[in-house]
C-alpha positions in Angstrom: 0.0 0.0 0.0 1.4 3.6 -1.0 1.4 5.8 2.0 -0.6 9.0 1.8 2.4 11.2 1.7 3.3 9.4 -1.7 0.0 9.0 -2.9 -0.8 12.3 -3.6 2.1 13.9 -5.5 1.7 10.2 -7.7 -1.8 11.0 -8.5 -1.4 14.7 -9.5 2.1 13.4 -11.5 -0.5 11.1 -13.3 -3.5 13.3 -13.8 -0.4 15.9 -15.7 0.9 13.1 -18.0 -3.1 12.2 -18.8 -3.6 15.6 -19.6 -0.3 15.8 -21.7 -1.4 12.4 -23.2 -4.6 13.6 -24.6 -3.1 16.7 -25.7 -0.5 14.7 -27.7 -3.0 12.1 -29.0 -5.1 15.4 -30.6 -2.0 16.6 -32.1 -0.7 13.1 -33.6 -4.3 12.6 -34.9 -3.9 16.0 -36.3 -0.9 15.2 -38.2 -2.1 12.0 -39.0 -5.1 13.2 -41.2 -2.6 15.6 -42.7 -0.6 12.8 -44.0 -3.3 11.4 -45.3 -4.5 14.2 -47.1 -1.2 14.3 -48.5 -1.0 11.0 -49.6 -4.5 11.5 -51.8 -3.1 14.6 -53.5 -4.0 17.6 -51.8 -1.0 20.3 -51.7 1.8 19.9 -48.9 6.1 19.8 -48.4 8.1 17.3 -50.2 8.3 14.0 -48.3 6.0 14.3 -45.5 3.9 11.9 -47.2 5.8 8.6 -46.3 6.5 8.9 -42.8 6.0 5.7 -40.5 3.3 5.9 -38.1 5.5 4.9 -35.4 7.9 8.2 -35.7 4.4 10.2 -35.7 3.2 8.3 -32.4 7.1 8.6 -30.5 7.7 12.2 -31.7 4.5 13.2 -30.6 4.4 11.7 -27.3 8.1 12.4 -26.6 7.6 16.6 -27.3 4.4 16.6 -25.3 5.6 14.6 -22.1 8.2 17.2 -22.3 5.7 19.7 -20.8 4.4 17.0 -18.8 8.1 17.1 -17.1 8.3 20.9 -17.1 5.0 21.2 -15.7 6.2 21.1 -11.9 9.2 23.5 -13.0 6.7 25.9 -14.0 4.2 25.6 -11.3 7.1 26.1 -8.7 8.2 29.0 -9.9 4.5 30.3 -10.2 4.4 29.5 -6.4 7.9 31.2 -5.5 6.7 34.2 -7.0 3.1 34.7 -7.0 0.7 37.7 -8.3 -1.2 38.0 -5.2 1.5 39.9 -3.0 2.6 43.5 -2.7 5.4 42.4 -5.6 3.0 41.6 -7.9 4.4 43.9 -11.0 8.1 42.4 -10.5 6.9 39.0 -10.2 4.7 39.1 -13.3 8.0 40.4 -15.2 10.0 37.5 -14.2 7.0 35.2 -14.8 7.5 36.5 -18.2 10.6 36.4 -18.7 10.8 32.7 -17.4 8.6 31.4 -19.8 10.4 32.8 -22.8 13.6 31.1 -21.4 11.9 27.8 -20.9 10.2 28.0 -24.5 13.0 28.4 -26.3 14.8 25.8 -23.7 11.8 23.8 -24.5 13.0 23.7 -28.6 16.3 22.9 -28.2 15.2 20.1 -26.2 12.6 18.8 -28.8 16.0 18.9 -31.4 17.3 15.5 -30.7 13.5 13.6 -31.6 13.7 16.2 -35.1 16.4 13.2 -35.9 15.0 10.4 -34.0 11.9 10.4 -35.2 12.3 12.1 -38.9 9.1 13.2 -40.3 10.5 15.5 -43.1 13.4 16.6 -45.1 14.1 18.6 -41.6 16.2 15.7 -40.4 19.0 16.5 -43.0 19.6 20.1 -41.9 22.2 21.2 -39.6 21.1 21.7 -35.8 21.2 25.6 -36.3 19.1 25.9 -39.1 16.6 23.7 -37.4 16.5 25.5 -34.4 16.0 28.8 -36.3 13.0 27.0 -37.9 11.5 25.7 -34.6 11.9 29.5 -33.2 10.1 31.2 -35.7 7.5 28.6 -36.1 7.1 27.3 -32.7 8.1 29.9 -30.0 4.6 31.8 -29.5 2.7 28.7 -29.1 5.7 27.3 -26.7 5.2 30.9 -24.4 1.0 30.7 -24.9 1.4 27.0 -23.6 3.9 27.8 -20.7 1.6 30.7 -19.8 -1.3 28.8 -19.9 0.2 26.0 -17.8 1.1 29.2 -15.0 -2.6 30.2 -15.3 -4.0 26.7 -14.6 -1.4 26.5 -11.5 -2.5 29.8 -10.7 -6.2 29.3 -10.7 -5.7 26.0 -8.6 -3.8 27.8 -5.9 -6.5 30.8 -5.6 -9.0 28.1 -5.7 -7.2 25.9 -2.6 -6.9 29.6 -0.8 -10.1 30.3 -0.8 -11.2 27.5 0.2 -9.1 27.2 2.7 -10.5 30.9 3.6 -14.0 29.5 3.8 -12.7 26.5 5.7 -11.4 28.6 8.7 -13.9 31.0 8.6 -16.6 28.3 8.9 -14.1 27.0 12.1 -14.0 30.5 13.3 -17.6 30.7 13.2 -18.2 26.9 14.6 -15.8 27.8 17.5 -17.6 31.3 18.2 -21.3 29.7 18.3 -19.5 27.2 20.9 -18.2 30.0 23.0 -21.3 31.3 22.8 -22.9 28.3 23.8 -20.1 27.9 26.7 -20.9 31.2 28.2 -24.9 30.7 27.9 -24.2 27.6 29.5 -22.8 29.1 32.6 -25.2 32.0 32.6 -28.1 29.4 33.0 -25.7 27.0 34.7 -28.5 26.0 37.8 -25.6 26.3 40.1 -24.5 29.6 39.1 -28.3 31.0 39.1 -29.2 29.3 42.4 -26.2 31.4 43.9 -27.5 34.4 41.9 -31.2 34.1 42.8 -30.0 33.2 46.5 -28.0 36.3 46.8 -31.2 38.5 45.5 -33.5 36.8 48.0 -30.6 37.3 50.7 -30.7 41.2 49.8 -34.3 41.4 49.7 -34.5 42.1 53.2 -31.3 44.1 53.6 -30.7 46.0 50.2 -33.7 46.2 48.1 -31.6 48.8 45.6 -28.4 46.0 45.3 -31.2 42.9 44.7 -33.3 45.0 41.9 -29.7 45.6 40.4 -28.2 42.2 40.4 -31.5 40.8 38.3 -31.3 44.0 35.8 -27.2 42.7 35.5 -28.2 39.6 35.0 -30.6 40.5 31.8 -28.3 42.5 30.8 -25.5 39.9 30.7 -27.8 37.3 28.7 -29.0 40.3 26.3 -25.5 41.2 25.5 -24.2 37.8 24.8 -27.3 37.4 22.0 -26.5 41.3 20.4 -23.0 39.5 19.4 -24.1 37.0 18.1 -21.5 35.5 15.0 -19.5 38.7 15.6 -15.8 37.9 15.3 -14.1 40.5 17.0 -15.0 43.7 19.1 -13.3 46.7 20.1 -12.0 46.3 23.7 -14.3 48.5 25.3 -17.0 46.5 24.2 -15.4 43.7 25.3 -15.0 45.0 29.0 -18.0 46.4 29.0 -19.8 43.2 28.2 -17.9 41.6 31.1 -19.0 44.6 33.7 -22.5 43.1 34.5 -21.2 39.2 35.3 -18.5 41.1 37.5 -21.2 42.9 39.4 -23.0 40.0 40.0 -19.9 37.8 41.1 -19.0 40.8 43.6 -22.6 41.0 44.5 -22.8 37.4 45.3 -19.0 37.0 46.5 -19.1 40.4 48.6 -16.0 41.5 50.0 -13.9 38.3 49.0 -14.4 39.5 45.3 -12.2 42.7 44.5 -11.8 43.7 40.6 -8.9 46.0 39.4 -9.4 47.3 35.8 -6.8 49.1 34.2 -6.2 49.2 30.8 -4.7 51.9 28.8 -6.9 54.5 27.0 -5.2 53.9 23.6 -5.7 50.3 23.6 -9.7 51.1 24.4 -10.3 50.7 20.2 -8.1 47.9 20.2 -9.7 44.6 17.9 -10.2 41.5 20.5 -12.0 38.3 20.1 -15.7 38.4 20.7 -16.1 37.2 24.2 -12.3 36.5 25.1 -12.3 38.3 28.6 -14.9 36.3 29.8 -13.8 32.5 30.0 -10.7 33.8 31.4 -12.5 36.0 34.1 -14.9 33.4 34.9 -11.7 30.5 35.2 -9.9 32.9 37.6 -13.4 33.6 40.1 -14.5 30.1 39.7 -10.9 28.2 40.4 -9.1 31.2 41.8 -11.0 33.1 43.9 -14.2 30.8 44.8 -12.7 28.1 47.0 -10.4 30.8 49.2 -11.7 31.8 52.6 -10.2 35.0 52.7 -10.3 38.0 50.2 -10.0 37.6 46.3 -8.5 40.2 44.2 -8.7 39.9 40.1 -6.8 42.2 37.9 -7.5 43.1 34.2 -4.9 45.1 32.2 -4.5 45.9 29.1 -1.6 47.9 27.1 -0.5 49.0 23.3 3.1 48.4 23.1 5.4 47.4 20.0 2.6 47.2 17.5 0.8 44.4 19.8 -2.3 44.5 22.4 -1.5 43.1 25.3 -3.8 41.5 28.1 -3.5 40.5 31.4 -6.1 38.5 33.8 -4.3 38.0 36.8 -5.8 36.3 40.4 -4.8 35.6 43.8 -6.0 32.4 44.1 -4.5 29.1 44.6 -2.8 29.1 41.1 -2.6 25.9 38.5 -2.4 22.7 40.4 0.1 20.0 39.2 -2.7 17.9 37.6 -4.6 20.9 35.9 -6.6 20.1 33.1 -7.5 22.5 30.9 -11.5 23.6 30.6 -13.3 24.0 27.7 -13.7 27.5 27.7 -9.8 27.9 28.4 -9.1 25.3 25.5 -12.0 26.9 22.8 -10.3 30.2 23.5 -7.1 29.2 23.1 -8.5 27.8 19.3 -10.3 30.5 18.1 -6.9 32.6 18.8 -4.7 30.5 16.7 -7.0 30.2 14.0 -7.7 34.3 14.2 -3.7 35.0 14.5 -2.0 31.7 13.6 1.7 32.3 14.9 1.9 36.1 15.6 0.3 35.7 19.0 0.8 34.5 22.4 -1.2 32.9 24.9 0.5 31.6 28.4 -1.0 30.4 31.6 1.8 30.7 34.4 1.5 31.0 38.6 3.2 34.0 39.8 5.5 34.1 42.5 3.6 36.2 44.7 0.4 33.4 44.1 -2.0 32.9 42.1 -2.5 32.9 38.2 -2.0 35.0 35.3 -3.1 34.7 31.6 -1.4 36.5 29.0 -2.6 37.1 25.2 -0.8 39.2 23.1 -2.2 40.2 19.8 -1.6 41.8 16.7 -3.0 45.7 17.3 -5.2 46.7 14.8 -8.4 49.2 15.4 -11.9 48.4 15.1 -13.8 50.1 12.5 -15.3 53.1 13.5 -19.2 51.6 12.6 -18.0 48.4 14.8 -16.3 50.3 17.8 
């Protein structure tokens, strides 16, 4: 059995010489009726009328597998210098360029089957003269076929982007519905409303103004996470903002073993962030940070422009990662989504800090949301 790393580059090497195989069965049966003409009396060179059929068939099929072996040549140097970058103009000139090379390379390497496979008084002339006459006759249709091979190749690779465009973009958009689903989850989690609803009731009797405010946060919270729906990415401020009412209930519930610190600079407030990438993060630290201490819980959310890059910082006092941490799947689906977003130029790093407790970093690429977005 041919493994899958072989199988591939076999079967597109085959499909090429099945295409070049076709093409040189047209041309042979081309000639063919030619000859045949010829040899009923219509109006043609001097000798062409008593060639074997075999020299047609090997001639024929020798020139076209040629371009069946200069195919990859071609579509490697269509990929080293491709027409969809900021060097476009330059690389189209040495596109050029490179096909004029290879077609008149191409000729004199058809020269040595002008004398192995004779199929007119060509044969007797010097190499020179032959050349000139394969130049002159042959060289457009040797660049039009070179540039149509780089247009095929071409075509193929916009085609295999763009698909692979739609594929992440569908990913993107399966991992953002899951987020979605994640933080929903939690926000109707029964354990997470029956601390909610318990705190209310609690305050009924003490802080009427605090209880009426926790239920309006929590609408607020649920109503937010719909408005976003299938957005991508936010400006920052939206981002924080959408975390504000789920922070005010956690204190609410937590009281004074819940202390937030919020500090982000004001240039990064337009910064582009994942839709709904504060949140997992904020709800990891209060749920395995601060939750299970006895004493008082501080989280810390900052935020900075620096060297072209956003960076963010959820930091906690809590207990830290434990030896045996496994990550959740609101930790893991963020982690995801940014690698599909940013690929390689980002960073995302989970580490306890001397002083105790965790921090999570993301840095990001810094670009602005839109002004109709922000």
């Amino acid at each position: 059995m041919i493994p899958a790393s072989y199988s591939r580059p076999l079967l597109k090497g085959a499909m090429v010489f099945a295409i070049f195989t076709v093409l040189a069965l047209v041309d042979i049966s081309q000639t063919y009726f030619l000859l045949t003409y010829t040899k009923a009396g219509g109006p043609t060179a001097e000798g062409m009328a008593t060639v074997p059929l075999g020299y047609l068939i090997g001639r024929g099929l020798a020139e076209w597998y040629l371009w069946a072996l200069l195919t990859p040549l071609l579509v490697w140097f269509g990929r080293r210098f491709p027409l969809d970058g900021p060097s476009w103009r330059r690389n189209l000139v040495c596109q050029a360029l490179f096909c004029a090379v290879l077609s008149c390379e191409k000729m004199g390497l058809d020269l040595p089957f002008v004398y192995l496979f004779p199929l007119g008084p060509g044969a007797t002339l010097d190499p020179f003269e032959v050349y000139k006459i394969y130049f002159f006759r042959l060289f457009l249709i040797y660049l039009i076929i070179c540039v149509v091979i780089l247009g095929v190749s071409h075509a193929l690779s916009y085609y295999r982007k763009y698909r692979e465009r739609e594929l992440q973009a569908s990913q993107l958009a399966a991992q953002l519905a899951q987020t979605q689903l994640q933080v929903l989850k939690m926000q109707l989690h029964p354990h997470f409303l029956f601390n909610t609803l318990h705190a209310v009731s609690a305050l009924m009797h003490k802080d009427v103004e605090l209880a009426d405010r926790m239920i309006a946060r929590l609408g607020e919270l649920l109503r937010s996470t719909l408005e976003h729906a299938g957005t991508q990415e936010v400006a920052l401020r939206h981002e924080l903002e959408f975390i504000q009412p789920y922070l005010e209930i956690e204190q609410a519930r937590l009281g004074p073993r819940l202390s937030v610190h919020v500090d982000v600079d004001p240039a990064a407030m337009d910064a582009s962030v994942p839709n709904l990438l504060l949140q997992p993060l904020v709800e990891n630290a209060i749920r395995h940070g601060i939750a299970p201490r006895a004493g008082a819980g501080r989280i810390e959310i900052l935020a900075r422009k620096e060297n072209g890059h956003l960076q963010l910082k959820v930091r906690d006092n809590g207990r830290g990662l434990a030896t045996n941490y496994t990550e959740g799947v609101g930790v893991g689906n963020t982690r995801a989504r940014l690698w599909q977003l940013y690929g390689p130029d980002h960073e995302f790093a989970m580490r306890n800090r001397p002083e105790g407790g965790l921090e999570v970093t993301v840095h990001l690429p810094y670009r602005e949301q839109p002004s109709d977005e922000k």
